[in-house]
C-alpha positions in Angstrom: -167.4 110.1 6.6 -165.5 112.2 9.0 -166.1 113.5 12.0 -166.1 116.7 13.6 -163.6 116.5 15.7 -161.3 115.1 13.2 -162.3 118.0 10.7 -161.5 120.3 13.6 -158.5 119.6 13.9 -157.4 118.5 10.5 -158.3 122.9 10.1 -156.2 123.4 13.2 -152.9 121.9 12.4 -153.5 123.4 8.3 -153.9 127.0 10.1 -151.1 126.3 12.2 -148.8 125.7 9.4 -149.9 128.7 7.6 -149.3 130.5 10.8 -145.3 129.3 10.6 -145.2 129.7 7.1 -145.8 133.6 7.8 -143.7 133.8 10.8 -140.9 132.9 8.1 -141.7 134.7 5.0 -142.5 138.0 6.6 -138.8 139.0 7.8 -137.9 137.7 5.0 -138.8 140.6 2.8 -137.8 144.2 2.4 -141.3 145.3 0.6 -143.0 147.5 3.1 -146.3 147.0 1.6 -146.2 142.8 1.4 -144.6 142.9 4.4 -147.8 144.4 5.9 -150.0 142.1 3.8 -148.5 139.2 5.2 -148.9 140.6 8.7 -152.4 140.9 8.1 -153.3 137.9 6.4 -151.7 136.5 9.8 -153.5 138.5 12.1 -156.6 136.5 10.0 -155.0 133.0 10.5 -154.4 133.8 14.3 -158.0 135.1 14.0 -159.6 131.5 12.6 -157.1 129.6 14.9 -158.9 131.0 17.8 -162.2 130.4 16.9 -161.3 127.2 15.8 -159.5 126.6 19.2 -162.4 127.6 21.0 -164.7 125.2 19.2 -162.6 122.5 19.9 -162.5 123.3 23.8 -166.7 124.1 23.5 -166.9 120.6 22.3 -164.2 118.7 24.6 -162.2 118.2 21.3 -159.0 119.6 22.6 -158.5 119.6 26.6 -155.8 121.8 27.2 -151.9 120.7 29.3 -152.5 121.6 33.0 -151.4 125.1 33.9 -148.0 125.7 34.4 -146.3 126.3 38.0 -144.8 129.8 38.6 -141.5 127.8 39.1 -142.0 126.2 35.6 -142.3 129.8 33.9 -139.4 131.6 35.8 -137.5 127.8 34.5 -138.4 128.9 30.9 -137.5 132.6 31.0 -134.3 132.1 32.2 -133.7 130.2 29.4 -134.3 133.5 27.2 -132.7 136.1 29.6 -129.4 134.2 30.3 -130.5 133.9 33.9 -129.7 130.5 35.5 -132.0 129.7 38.6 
């Protein structure tokens, strides 16, 4: 029988892979309309994956990294800008 938590997160990582599947199929296409259907059905996934998230957090489940330090996040967005610290 399984448990909870393993159900829980078993959802997670199957909403999470929807959630990449979209990410690629929807720049993918020229179609206005399914372009916004796919948008929307991943608005829905993003939807379930918080609820699900919060669940998991409710329940000690998932215990989130530590916070990052502000020193950590400038770190990472210089890697996007092009900016060296």
């Amino acid at each position: 029988m399984l448990e909870d938590k393993t159900m829980v997160a078993d959802a997670l990582t199957g909403i999470n892979g929807e959630l990449m599947r979209f990410g690629e199929m929807i720049p993918q296409t020229d179609n206005k309309e399914l372009k916004t259907t796919l948008k929307q059905f991943r608005a829905a996934c993003e939807q379930s994956q918080e609820e699900l998230y919060q669940i998991a957090r409710e329940k000690s489940y998932y215990v989130p990294a530590a916070k990052a330090t502000q020193e950590e996040v400038d770190h990472v967005k210089s890697l996007f800008t092009g900016k060296t610290m």
